[in-house]
Every structure is written in structure tokens, then in C-alpha cells.
mmCIF file of the C-alpha atoms, coordinates in Angstrom:
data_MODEL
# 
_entry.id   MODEL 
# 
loop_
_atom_site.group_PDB 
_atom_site.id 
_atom_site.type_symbol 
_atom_site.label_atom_id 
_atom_site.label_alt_id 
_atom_site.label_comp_id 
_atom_site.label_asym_id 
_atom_site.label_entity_id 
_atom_site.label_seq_id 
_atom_site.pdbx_PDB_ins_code 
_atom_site.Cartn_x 
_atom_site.Cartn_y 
_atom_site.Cartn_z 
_atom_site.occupancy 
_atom_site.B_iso_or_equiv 
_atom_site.pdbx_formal_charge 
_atom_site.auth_seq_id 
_atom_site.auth_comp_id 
_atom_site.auth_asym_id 
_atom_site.auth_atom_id 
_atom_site.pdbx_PDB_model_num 
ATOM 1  C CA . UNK A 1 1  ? 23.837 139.566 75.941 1.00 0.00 ? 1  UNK A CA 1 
ATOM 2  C CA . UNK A 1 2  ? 26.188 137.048 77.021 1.00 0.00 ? 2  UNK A CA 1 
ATOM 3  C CA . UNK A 1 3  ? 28.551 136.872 79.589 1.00 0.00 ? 3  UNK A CA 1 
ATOM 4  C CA . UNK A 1 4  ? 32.108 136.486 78.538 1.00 0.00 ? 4  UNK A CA 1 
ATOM 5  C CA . UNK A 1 5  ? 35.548 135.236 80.517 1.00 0.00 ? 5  UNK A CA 1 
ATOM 6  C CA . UNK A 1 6  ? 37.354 138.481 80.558 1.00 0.00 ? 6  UNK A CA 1 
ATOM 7  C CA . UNK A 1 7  ? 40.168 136.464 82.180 1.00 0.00 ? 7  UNK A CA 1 
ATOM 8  C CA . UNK A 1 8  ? 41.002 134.883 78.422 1.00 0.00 ? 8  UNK A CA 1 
ATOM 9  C CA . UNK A 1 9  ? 44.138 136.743 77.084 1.00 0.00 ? 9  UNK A CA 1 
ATOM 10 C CA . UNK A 1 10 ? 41.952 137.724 73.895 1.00 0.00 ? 10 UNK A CA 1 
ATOM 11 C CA . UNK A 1 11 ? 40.457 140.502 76.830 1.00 0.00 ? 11 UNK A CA 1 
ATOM 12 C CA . UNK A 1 12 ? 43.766 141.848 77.243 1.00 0.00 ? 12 UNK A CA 1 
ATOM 13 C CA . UNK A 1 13 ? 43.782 145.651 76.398 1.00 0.00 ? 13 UNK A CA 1 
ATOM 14 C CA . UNK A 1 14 ? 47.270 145.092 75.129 1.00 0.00 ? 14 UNK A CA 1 
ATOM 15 C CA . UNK A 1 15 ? 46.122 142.919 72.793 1.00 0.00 ? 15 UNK A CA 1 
ATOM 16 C CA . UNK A 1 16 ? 43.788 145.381 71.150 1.00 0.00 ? 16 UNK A CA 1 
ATOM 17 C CA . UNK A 1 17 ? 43.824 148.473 68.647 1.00 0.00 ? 17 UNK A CA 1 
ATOM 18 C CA . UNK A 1 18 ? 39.852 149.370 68.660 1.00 0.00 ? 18 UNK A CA 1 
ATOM 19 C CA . UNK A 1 19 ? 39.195 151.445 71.622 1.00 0.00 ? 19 UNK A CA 1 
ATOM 20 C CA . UNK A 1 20 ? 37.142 154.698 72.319 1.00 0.00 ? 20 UNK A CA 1 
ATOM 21 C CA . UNK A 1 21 ? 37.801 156.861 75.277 1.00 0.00 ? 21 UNK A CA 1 
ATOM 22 C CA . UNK A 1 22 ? 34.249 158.252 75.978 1.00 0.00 ? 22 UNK A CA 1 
ATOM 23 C CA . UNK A 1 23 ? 32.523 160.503 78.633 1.00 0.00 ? 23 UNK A CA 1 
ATOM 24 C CA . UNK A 1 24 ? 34.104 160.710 82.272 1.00 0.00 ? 24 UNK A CA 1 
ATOM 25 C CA . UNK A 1 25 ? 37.558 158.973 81.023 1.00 0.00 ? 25 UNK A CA 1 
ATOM 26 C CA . UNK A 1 26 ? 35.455 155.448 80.258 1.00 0.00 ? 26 UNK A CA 1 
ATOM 27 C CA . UNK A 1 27 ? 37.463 153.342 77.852 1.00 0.00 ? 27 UNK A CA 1 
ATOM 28 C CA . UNK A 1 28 ? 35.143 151.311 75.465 1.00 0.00 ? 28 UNK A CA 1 
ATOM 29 C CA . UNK A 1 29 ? 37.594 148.435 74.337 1.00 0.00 ? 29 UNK A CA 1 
ATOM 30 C CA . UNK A 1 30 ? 36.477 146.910 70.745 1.00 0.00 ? 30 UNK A CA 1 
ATOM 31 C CA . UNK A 1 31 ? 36.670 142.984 69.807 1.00 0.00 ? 31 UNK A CA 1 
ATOM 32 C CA . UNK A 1 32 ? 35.288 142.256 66.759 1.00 0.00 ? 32 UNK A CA 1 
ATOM 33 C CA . UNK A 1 33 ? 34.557 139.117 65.355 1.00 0.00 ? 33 UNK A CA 1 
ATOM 34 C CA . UNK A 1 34 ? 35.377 138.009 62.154 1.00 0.00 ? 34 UNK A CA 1 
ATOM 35 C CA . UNK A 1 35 ? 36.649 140.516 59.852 1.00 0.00 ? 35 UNK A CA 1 
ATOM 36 C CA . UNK A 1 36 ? 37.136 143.620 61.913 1.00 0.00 ? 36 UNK A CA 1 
ATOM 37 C CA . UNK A 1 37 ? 36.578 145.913 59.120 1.00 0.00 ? 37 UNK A CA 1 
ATOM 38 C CA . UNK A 1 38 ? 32.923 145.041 58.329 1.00 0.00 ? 38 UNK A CA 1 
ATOM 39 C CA . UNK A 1 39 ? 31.020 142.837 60.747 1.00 0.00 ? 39 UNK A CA 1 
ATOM 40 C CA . UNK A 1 40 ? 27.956 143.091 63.062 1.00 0.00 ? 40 UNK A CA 1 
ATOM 41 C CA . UNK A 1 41 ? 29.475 140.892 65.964 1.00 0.00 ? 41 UNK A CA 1 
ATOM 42 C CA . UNK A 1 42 ? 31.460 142.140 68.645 1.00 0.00 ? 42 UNK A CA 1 
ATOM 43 C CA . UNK A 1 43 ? 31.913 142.534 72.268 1.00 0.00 ? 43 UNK A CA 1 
ATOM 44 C CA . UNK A 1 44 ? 32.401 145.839 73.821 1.00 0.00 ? 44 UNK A CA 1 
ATOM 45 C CA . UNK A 1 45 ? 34.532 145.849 77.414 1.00 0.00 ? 45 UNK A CA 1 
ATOM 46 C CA . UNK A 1 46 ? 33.905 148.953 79.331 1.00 0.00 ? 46 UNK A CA 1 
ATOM 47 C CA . UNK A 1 47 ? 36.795 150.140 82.225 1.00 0.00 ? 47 UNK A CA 1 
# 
């Protein structure tokens, strides 16, 4: 795990479009790296 600046505008949630809205209203916000349609490295934000 590593701890990431989620000050950086890439954190923004405007600035995203891969988001799940799980259990109890959590939002799971998506940042893949790479090529966002097949890649094993992302971060996952949770609100």
C-alpha cells in the first residue's frame, strides 16, 4: 500500500468516470493507471 497526495488535482472526483457506489452510500472512486481498460494498477479512494 502506499500513501498517496489526495490533494493532487488527478484525486479530484470531477476528474473521474470510474466510480462504484457500494454498501451504506460509500463511493469507491477508480484511478487506473495506464490503460484504463486492461491494467492491474490502480488506486481506489473511498468517501
Amino acid at each position: 500500500m502506499y500513501i498517496r497526495d489526495l490533494s493532487s488535482n488527478i484525486y479530484e472526483p470531477s476528474n473521474t468516470t470510474n466510480f462504484i457506489l457500494g454498501a451504506n452510500n460509500c463511493l469507491y472512486i477508480i484511478y487506473p493507471y495506464g490503460n484504463s481498460n486492461f491494467t492491474d494498477a490502480m488506486d481506489v479512494v473511498v468517501f
